[in-house]
TIGUBA-480143 format. One record per atom (N, C-alpha, C): x, y, z. Coordinates in pm, whole numbers, plus 32768, in hexadecimal, padded with zeros to 4 digits. Layout:
N
XYZ
...
***
This chain:
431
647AA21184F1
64B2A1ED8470
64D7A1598472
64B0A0F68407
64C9A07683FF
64F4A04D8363
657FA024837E
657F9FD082F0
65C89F58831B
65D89EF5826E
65E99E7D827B
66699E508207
66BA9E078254
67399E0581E6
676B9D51821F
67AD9D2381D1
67FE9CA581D7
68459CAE8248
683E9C0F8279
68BD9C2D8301
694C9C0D828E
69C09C7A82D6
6A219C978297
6A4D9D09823E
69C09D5F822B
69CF9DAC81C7
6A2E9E2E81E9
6A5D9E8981AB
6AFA9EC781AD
6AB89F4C81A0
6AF39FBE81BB
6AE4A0498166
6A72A0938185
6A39A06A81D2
6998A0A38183
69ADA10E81E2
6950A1818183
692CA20D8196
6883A2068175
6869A25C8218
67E8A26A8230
67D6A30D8248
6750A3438221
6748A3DE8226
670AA3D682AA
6723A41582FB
669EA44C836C
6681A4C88398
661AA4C883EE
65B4A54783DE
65F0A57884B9
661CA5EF84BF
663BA5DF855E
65DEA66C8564
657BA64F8598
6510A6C685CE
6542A72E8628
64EAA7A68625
651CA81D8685
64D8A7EF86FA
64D9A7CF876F
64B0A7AD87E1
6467A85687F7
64BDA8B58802
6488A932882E
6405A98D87FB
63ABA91E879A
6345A9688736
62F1A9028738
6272A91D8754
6207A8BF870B
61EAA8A78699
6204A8C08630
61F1A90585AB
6223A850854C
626DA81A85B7
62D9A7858553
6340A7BC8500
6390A83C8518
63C3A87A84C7
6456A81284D2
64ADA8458483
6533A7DB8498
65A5A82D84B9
65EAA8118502
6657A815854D
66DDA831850F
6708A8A984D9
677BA8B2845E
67E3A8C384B2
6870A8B98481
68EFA8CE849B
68E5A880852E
6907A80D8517
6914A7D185B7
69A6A78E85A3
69E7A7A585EA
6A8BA79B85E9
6A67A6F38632
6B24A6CA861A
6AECA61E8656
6B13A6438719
6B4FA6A6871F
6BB4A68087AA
6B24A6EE882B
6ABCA6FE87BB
6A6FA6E9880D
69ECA68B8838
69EEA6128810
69BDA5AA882C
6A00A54C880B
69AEA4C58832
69EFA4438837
6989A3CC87F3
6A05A35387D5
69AAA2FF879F
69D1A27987AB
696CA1FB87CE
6978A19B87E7
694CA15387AA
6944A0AD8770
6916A068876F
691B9FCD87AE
68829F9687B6
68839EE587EA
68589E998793
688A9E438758
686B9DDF8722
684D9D3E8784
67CB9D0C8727
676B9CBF8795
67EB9C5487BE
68569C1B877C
68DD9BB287DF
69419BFD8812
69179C68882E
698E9CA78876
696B9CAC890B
69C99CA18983
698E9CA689FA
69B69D338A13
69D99D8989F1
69DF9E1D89F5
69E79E7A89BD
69BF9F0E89E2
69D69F5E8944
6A4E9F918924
6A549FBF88A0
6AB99FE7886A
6ACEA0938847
6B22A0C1884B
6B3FA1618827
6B32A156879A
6B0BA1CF875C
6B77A20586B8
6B95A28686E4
6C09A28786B3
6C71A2CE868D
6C58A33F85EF
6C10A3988638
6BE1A3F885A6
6C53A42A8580
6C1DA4498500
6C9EA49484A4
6C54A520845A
6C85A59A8481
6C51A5F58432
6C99A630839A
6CEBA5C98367
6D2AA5EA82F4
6D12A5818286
6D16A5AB8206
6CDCA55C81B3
6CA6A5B4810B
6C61A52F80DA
6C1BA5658082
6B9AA51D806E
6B33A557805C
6ABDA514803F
6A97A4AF7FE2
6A7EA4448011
6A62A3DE7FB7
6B03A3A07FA8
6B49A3957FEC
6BC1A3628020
6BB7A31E809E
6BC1A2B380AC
6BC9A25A8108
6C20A24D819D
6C28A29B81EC
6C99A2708273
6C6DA27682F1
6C84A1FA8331
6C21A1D483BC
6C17A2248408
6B89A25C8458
6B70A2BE848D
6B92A3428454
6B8EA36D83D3
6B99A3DA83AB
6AF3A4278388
6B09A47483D1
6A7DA4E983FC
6A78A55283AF
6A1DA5568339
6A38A5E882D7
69B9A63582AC
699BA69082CC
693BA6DA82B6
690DA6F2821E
6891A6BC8200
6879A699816D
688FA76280FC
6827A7928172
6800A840811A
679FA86F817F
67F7A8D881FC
67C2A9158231
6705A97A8200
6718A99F81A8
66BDA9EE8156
663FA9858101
6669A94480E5
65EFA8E1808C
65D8A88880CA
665AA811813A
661DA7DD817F
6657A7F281FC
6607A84C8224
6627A86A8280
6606A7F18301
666EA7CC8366
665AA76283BD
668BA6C7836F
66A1A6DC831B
66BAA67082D2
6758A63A82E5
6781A5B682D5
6821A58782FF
6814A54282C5
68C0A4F9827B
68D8A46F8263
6947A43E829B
690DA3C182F3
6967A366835E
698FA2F38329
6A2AA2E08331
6A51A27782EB
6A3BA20B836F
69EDA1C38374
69F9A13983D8
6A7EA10683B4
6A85A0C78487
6B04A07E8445
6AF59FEC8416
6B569FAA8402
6B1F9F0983A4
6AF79ECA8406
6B329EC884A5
6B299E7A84F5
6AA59E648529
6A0F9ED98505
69859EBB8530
695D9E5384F3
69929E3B844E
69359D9B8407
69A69D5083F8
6A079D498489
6A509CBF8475
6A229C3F8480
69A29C2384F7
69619BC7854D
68EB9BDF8551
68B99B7F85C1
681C9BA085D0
67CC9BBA8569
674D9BD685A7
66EA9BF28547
66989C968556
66C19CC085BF
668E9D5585CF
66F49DC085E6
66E39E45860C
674B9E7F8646
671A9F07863E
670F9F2C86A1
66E59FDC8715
6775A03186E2
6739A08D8676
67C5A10C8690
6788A1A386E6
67C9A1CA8755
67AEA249879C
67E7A2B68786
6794A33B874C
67F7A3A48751
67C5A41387B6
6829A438880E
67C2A49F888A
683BA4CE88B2
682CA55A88E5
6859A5A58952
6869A6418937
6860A66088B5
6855A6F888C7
67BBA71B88DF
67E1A7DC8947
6720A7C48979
66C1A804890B
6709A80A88CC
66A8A8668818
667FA7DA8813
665DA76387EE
6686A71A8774
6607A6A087D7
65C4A6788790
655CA5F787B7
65C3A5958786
65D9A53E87F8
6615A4A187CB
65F6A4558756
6646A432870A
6641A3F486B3
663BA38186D1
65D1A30E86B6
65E4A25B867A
65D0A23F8621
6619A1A68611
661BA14E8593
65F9A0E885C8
65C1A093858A
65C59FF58563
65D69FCA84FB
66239F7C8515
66679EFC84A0
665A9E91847F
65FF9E5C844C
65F29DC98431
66649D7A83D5
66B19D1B840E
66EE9CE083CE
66DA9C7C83A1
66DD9C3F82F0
66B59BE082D5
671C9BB282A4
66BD9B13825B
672B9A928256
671D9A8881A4
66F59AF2818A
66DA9B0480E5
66DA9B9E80B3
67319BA0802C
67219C2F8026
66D09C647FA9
66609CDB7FEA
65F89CFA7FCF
66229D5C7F72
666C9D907F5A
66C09DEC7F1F
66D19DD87E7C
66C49D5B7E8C
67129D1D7DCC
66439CE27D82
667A9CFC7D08
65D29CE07CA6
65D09C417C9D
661C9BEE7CDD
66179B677D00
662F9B527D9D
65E39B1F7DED
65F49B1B7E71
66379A777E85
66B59A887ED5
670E9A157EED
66FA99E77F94
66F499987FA9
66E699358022
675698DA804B
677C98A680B0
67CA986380DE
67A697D68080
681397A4809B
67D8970A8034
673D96C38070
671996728028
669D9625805F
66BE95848017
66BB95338056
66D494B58033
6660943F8055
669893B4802E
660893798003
664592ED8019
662992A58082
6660921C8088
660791788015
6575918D801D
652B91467FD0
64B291A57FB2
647D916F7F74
63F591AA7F3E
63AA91177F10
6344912F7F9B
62F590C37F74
626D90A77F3F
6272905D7EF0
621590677E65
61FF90FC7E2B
623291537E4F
622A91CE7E16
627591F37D84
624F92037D1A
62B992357C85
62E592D07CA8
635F92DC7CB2
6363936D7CDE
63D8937B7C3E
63A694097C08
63D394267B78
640394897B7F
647E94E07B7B
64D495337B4C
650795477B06
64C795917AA3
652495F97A1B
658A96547A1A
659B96BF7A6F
660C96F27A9D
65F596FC7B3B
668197367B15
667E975C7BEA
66A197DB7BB2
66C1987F7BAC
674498BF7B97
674399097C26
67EB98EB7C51
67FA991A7CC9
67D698E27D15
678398817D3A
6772983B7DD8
679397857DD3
67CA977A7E30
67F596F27E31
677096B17EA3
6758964C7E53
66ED961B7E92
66DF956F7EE1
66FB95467F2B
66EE94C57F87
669094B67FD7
666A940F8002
661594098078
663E939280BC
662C93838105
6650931A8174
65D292AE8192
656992EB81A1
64EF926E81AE
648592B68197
64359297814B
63A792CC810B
634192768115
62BB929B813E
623A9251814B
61D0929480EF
61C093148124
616F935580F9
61AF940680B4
620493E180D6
6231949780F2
62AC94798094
631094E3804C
638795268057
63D1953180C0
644894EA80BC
64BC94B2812E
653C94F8814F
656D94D38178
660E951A819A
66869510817C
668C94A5817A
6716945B8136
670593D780DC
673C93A68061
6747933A800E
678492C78009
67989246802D
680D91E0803D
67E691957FB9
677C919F7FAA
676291397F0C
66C6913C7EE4
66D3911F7E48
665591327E08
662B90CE7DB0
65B790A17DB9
65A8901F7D9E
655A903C7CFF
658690B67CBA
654A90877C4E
65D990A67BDD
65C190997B51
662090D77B21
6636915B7AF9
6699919E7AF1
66DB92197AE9
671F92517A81
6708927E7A31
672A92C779D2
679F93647A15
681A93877A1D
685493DE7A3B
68D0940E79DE
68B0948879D8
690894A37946
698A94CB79C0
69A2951D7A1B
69EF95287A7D
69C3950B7B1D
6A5895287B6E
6A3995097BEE
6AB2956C7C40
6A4695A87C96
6A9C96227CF4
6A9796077D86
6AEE96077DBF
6AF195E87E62
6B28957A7E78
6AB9950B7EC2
6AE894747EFD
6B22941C7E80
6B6993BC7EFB
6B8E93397EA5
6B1792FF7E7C
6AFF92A77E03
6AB092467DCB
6AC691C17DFE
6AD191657E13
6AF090F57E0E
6A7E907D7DEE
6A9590257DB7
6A158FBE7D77
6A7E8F527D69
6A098EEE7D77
6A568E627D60
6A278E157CE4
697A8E5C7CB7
69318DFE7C76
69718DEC7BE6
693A8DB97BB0
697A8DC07AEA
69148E177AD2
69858E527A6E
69188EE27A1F
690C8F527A27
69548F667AF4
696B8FCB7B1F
6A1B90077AF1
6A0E90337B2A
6A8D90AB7B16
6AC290527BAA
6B648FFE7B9B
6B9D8FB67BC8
6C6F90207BEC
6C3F90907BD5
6CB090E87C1E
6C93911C7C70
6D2D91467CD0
6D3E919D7D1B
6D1B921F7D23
6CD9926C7D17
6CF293177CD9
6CBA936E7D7A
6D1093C67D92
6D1494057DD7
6CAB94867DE2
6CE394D17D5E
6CA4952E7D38
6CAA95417C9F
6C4B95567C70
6C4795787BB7
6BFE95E57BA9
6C3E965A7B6C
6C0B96F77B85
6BC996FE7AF7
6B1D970C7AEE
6AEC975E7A50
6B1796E679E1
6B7996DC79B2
6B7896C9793D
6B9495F9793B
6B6495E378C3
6B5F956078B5
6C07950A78B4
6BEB94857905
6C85943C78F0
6C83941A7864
6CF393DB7832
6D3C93C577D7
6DB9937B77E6
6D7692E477A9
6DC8927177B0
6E0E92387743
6E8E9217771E
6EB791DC76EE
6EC8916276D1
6EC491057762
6E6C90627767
6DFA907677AE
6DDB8FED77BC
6D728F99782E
6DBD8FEA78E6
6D829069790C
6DC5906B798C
6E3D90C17988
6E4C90FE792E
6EDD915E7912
6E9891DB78EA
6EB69243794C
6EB892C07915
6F1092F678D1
6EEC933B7889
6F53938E77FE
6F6793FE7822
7002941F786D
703994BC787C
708A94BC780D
70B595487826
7116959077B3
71B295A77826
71D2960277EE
7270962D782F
723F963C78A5
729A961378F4
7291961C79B9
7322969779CA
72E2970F7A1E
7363972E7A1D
736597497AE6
73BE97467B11
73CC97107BC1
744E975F7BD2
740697A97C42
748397F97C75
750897D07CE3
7498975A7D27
74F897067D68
749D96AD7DA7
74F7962C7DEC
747A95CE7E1D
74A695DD7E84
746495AA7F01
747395837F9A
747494FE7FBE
745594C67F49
746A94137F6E
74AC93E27F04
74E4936F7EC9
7555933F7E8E
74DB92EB7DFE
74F193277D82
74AA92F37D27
74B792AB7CE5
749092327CBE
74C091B57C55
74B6920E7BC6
74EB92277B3C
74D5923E7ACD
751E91A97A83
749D91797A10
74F6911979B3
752E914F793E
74E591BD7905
751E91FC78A3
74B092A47891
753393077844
75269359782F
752893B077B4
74F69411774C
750E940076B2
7537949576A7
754194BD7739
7566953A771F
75E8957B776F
763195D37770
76A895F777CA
765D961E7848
76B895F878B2
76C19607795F
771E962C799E
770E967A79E6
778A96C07A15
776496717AC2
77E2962C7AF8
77ED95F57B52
7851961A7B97
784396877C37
788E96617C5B
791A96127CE1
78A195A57D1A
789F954F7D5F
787894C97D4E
789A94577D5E
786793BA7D51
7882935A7DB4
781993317E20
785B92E17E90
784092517E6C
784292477DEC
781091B07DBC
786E91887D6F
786290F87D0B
78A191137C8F
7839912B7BFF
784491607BBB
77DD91A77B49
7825918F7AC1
77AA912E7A94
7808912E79E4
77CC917879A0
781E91D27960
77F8923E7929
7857926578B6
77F49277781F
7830927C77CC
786692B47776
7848936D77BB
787C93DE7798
787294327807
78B894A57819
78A3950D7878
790F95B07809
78B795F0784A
78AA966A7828
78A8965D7775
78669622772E
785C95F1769C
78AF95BF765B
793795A5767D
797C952C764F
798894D77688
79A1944B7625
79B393C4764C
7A2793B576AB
79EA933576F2
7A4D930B7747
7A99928E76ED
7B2D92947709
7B9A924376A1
7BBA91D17729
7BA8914E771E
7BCA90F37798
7C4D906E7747
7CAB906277AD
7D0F90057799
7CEC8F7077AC
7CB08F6077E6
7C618F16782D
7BDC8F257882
7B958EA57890
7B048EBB78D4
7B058F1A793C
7AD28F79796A
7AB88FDE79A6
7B2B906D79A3
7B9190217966
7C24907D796A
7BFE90E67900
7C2491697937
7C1B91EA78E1
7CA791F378C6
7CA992167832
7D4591FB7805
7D6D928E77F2
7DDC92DB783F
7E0B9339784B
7E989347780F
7EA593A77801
7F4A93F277AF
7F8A93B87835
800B93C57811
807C93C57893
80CA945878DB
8081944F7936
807E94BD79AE
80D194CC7A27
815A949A7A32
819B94C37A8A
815594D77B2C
811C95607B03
80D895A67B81
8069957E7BAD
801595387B90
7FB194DB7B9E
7FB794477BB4
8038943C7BB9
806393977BF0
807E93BC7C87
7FDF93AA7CD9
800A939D7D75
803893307DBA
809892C17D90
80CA926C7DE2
815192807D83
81AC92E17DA6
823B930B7D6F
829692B67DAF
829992367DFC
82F192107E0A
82D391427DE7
826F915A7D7F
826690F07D5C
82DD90EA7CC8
82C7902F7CC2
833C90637C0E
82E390107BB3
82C090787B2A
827290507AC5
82A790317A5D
828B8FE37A16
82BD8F8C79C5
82E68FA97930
82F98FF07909
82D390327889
83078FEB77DC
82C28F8D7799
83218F5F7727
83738FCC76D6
8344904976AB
839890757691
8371912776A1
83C7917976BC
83B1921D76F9
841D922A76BA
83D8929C7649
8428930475DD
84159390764E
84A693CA762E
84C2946D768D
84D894917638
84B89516764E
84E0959F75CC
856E959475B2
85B4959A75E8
864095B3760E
86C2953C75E0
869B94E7767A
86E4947D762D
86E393EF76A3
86F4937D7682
86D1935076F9
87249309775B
870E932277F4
874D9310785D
870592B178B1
8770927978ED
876892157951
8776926A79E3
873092787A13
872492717AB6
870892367B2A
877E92307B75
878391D97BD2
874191FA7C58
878591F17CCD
874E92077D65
8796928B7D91
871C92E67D7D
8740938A7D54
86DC93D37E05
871E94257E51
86D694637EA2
86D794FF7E89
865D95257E33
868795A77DEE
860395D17E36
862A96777E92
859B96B97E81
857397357E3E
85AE97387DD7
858197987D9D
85D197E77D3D
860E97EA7CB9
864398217C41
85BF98A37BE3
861099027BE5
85DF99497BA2
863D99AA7AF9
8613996C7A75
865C99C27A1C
86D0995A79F3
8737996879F1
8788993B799D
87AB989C79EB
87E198607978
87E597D0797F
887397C479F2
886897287A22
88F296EC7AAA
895396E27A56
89C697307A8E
8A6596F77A86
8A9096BA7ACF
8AB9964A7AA3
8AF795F77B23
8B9395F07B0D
8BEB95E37B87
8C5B95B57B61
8C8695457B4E
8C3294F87BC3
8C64946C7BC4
8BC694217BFD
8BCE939D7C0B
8B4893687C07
8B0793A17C73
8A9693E87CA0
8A5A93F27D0B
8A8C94A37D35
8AEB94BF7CFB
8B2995617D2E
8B0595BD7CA2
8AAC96487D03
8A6896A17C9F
8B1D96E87C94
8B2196FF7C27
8B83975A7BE5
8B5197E07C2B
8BB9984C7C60
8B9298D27C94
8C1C992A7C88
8C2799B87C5D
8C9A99EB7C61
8C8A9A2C7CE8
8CA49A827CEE
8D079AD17D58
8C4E9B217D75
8C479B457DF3
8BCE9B727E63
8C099C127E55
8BA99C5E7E17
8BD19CF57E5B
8B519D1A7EA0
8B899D337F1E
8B009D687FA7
8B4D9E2E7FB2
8AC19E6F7F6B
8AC19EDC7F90
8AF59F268010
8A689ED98066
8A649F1B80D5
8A009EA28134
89EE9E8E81A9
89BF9E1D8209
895B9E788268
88E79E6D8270
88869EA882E5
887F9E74836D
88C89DD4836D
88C99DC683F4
89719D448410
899F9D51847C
8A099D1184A2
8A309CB18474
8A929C688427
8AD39C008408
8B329BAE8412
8B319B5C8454
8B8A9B18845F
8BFD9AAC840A
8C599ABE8413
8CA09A6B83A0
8CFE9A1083F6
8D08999A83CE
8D7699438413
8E0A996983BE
8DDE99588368
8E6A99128301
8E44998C8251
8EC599C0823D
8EC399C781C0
8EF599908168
8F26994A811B
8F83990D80C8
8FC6995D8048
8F9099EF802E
8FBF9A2E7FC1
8FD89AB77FF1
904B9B0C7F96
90419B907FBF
8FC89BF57FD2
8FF39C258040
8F819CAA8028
8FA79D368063
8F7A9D7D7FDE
8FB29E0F7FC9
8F4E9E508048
8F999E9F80A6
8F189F0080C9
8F539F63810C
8EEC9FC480C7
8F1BA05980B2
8F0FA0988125
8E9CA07C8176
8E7CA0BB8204
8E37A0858249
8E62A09E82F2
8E0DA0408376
8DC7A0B583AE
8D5DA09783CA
8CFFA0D68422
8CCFA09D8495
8CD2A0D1851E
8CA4A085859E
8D2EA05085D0
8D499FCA85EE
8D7B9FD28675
8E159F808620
8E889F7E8658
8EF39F878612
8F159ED4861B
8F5D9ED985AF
8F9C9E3B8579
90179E3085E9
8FF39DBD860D
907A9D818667
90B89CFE8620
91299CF085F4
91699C6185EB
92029C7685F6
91FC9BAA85EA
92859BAC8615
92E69B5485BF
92BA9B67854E
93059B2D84EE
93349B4984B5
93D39B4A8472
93ED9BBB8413
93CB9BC1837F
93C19C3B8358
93909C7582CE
931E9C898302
92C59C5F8372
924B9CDF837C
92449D2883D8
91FA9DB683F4
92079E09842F
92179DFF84B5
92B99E5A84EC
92B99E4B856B
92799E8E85DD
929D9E568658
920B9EB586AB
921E9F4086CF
92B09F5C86C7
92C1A00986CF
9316A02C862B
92AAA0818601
9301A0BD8580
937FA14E85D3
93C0A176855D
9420A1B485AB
93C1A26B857E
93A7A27B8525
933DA2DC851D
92CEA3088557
9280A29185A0
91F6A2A985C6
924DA2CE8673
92C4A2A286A3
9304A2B5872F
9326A325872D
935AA36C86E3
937CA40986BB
9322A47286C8
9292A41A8671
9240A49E8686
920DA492870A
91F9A41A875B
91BCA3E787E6
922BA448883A
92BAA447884A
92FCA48B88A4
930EA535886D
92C9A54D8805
92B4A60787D4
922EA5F0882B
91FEA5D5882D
9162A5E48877
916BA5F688F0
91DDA594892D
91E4A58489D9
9223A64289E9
928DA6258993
92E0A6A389B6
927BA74D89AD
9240A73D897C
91DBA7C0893D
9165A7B189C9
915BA73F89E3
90EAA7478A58
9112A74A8AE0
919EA7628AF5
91FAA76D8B67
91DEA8268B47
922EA8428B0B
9237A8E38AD5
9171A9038B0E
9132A8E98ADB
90DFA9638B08
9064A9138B8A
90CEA8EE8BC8
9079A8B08C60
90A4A92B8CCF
9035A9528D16
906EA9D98D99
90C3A9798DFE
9129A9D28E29
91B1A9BF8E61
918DA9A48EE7
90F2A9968EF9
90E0A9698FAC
9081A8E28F8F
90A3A8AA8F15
903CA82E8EFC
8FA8A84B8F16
8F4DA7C78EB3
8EE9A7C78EA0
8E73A80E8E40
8EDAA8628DED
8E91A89F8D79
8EDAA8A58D25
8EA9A8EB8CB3
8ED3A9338C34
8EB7A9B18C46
8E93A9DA8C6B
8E79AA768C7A
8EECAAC58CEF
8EE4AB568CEE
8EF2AB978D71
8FC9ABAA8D43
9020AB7B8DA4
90BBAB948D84
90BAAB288D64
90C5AB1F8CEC
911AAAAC8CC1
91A0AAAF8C81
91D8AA218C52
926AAA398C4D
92CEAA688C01
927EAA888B7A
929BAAB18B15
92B6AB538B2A
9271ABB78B85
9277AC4A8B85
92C6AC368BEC
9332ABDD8C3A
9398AC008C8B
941BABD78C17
93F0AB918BC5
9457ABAA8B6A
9474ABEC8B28
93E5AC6B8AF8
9411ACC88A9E
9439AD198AF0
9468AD388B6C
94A0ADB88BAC
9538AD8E8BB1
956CACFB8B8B
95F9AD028B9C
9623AD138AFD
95EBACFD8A95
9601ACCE8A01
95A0AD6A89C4
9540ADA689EB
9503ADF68969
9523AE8A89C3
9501AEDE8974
9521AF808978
94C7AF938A09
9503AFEA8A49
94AFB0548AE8
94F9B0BE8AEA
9495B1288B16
94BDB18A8B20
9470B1DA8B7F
94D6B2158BD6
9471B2718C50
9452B3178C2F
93F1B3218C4B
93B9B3A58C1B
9349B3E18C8E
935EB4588CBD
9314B4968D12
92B6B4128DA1
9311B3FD8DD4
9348B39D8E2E
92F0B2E38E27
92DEB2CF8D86
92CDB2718D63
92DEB20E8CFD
930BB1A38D40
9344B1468CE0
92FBB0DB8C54
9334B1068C27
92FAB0AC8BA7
930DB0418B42
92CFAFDA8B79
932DAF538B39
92DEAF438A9A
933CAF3C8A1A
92FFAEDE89D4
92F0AE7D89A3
9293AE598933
92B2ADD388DD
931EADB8887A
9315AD688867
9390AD2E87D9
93C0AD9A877B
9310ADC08754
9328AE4086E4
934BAEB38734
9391AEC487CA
93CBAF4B87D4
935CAFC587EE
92EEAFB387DD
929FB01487CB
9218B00E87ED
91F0AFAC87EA
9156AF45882B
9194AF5B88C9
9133AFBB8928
9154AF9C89BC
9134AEEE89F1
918DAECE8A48
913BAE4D8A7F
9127AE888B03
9177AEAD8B6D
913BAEEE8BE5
91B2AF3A8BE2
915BAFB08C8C
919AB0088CA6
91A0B0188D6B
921BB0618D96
920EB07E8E14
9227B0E78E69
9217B10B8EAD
9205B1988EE1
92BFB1A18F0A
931DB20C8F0F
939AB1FD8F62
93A5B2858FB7
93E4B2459030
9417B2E0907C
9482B2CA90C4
94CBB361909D
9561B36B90BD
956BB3E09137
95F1B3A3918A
961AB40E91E3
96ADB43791AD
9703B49191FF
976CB4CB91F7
97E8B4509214
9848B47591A4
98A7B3FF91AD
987DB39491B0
9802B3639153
97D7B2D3911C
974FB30890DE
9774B304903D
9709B31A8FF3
96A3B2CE8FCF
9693B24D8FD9
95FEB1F58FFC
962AB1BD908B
95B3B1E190D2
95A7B188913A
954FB109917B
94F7B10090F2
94D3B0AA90E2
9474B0909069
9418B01B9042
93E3AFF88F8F
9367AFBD9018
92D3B0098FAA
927CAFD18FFA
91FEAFD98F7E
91F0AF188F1F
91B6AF1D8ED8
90FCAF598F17
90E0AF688EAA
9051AFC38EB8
900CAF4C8EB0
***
């Protein structure tokens, strides 16, 4: 199998025929899965071959590299379409594709001719051809469509490349190279490229555009004038410019843009501006050498020159420690929390109140009372249940004693007693 396509060409889908090896008959080879064979190709600048990577999913007449699809078991039977991948008509001029390895199946080849023109289109296009002189030769062109044509040096033949032509030229356009000419008569611009359609000048040497619209530049652009709005928003130059965003610019002077008066937009705040005369809503004031950072809401009371007027400070409550040297005015306060006021001056609080010592020595006394009578606890005899046996109700009953509490009736402890003849306890033995 041999065909012929452009070097570069993309996509292409080729049908092929993979024979039954196992029949003389040339019959074709149906249902051949990819993962049982393999496939390579060489292209003539490659110094080695290359794999593809089949694909058995798809749709026919859908394009995806190395995709392997069985056209119609039944009608064509043996029949496939292989998407080549792009990389066989990247280069070169030939290229070997191999398909082999299942043992049903006669090896498949291709050849590929790659060309430098594509055969494909109802106008066949060529690389440029150019034309440096033509000597004594009249060479006449009515159209070209589609091929750009040059030569470099001609005798007898059609040339390769063009540097100049020694007769005159009639050209309604020009696609590709620069032009350049020096003679009179010729075309005495620069032009890079001019696509199809004819220039259009306004002078001698001036092309005629319409609206330019630029999304941004990368190099820094001279403009002398503009008739339409521009939205700018950067300038590392200076630019006279005589509107932006469609209104006029209002100037005080040569280059000066004359602005309202802006407070917040005066960035050198510690300069002093001159003003003949500044009307205030209000009313107007003189201000002097003021270190203010910051007023919010209602207007300064002062008392005296330089002193803000302030009544009396009420502080809720403080989140972290404060220190005060000096107060100079009364202050009411209702309650201390944390660690206690010491002074020594009179009319403020002294360092032992006679109340807070009262409840301090009820505390000592109450924590004496229920400490055990052999030290080191609160628990177990303590001193309080040797007092209720001299002060609260006991009574012995079936040879045990019973001390109580305050209320007479709550046991606090009890102890076993035993008596002999002519001495009725002979002894108390708490439990």
């Amino acid at each position: 199998m041999k065909i012929s396509r452009q070097v570069g060409t993309i996509e292409e889908l080729v049908p092929i025929f993979v024979q039954d090896a196992t029949v003389s008959t040339g019959a074709g080879f149906p249902n051949l899965t990819i993962s049982s064979f393999s496939s390579y190709y060489y292209r003539s600048d490659m110094t080695s071959t290359s794999s593809v990577t089949l694909v058995s999913t798809g749709t026919l007449g859908t394009w995806s590299s190395g995709q392997f699809l069985q056209i119609n078991s039944t009608f064509m039977r043996g029949w496939y379409q292989f998407a080549l991948p792009n990389g066989v008509w990247a280069n070169g001029s030939t290229c070997a594709v191999h398909m082999y390895g299942h043992p049903s199946m006669a090896p498949v080849v291709m050849e590929l001719d790659i060309l430098r023109f594509n055969n494909q289109s109802a106008l066949v296009t060529a690389n440029p051809v150019g034309v440096s002189n033509f000597q004594g030769i009249t060479v006449g062109v009515s159209s070209l469509a589609g091929i750009t044509v040059g030569v470099s040096s001609v005798t007898d033949k059609v040339g390769y490349s063009v540097s100049s032509i020694n007769t005159g030229v009639s050209t309604s356009w020009f696609s590709g190279g620069t032009i350049v000419t020096s003679a009179a008569g010729v075309l005495s611009v620069n032009v890079s490229s001019i696509q199809r359609d004819s220039a259009v000048t306004t002078a001698a040497g001036i092309l005629a555009v319409g609206a330019v619209g630029v999304s941004s530049f990368g190099i820094r652009v001279g403009v002398s004038s503009m008739n339409i709005g521009v939205a700018v928003t950067t300038m590392s130059a200076p630019v006279d410019i005589s509107s932006v965003y469609a209104s006029a610019f209002v100037t005080t002077a040569a280059g000066v843009v004359a602005t309202a008066l802006d407070w917040g937009r005066v960035l050198n705040n510690n300069s002093t501006v001159a003003h003949s005369s500044i009307s205030w809503s209000t009313q107007s004031v003189t201000v002097g050498s003021v270190d203010v950072s910051s007023f919010y809401g209602s207007g300064l009371v002062t008392t005296a020159a330089g002193t803000l007027g302030v009544g009396r400070v009420g502080v809720s409550s403080f989140d972290l420690p404060i220190g005060v040297s000096s107060i100079s005015v009364g202050v009411s306060t209702s309650w201390f929390s944390g660690a206690g006021i010491v002074t020594s001056v009179a009319g403020v609080l002294a360092s032992h109140v006679t109340s807070m010592r009262a409840a301090v020595d009820a505390q000592i006394t109450d924590r004496v009372l229920g400490r055990n009578i052999a030290g080191g606890s609160d628990t177990g005899r303590v001193v309080t249940e040797v007092l209720y046996f001299l002060r609260n109700r006991s009574e012995i009953s079936g040879g045990v004693l019973t001390v109580y509490q305050t209320d007479d009736t709550t046991s606090s402890w009890s102890a076993d007693i035993s008596t002999a003849s002519g001495n009725p306890i002979i002894s108390v033995d708490p439990a």
